[in-house]
C-alpha positions in Angstrom: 75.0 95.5 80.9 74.3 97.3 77.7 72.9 95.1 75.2 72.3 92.2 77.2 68.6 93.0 77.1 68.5 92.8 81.0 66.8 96.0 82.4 66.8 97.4 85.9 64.0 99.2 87.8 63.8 100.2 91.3 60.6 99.7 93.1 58.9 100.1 96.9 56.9 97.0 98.3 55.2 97.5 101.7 57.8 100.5 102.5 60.6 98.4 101.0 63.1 99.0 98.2 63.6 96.3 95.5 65.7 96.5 92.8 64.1 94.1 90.0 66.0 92.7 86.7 64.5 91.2 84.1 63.9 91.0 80.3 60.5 92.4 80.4 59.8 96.4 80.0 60.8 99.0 83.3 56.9 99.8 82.9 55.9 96.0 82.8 58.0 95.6 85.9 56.6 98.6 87.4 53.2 97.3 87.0 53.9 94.6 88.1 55.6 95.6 91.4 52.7 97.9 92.2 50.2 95.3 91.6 52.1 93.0 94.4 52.7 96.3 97.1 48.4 97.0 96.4 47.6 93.3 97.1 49.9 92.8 100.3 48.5 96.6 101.6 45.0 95.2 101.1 45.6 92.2 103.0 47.7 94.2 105.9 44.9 96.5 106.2 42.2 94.1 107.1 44.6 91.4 108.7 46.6 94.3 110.7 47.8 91.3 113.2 49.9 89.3 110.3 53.4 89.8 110.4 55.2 90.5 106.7 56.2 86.9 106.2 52.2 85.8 106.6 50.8 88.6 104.0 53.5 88.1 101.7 52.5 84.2 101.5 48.7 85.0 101.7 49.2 87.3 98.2 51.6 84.5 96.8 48.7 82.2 97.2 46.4 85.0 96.2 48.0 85.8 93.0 48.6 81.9 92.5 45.0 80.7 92.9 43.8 83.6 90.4 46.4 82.2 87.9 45.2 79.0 88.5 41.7 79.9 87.5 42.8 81.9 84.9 44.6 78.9 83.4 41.9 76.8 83.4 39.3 79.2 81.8 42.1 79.5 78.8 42.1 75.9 78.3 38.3 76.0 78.1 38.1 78.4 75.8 40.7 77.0 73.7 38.9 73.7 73.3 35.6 75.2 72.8 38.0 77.2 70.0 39.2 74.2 68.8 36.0 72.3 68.5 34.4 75.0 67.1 36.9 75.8 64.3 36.9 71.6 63.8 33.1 71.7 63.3 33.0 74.3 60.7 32.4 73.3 57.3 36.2 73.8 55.4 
């Protein structure tokens, strides 16, 4: 796969292994994986009585509803950008 700017990383989820691929950095992916395993830990810690299948949709919609949010405060502030750059004297 040399040159085909896919990269590889092995990570741990929960107690499971997970071989990723993807464009993006072994570190990005990394982050990334640990960021998931910390937020389904979280929620198996204080829901001990959800089975995997339940906590991993709980931090989909987790993850989701915080990317959601986080969308919509970027289009704010890019408006208020945009009027703000449109009401500037040139």
């Amino acid at each position: 796969m040399e040159g085909s700017g896919v990269n590889r990383v092995r990570v741990e989820i929960l107690g499971t292994q997970y071989t990723l691929r993807g464009k993006e950095s072994e570190e990005h992916m990394k982050q990334v994986a640990k960021l998931v395993d910390e937020l389904m830990r979280q929620l198996s810690e204080s829901h001990s009585y959800l089975d995997l299948k339940r906590i991993a949709v709980l931090t989909a919609l987790n993850v989701a509803d915080e990317l959601v949010t986080l969308r919509e405060k970027y289009e704010e502030l890019t408006a208020l950008l945009d009027e703000t750059t449109r009401s500037e004297p040139s």
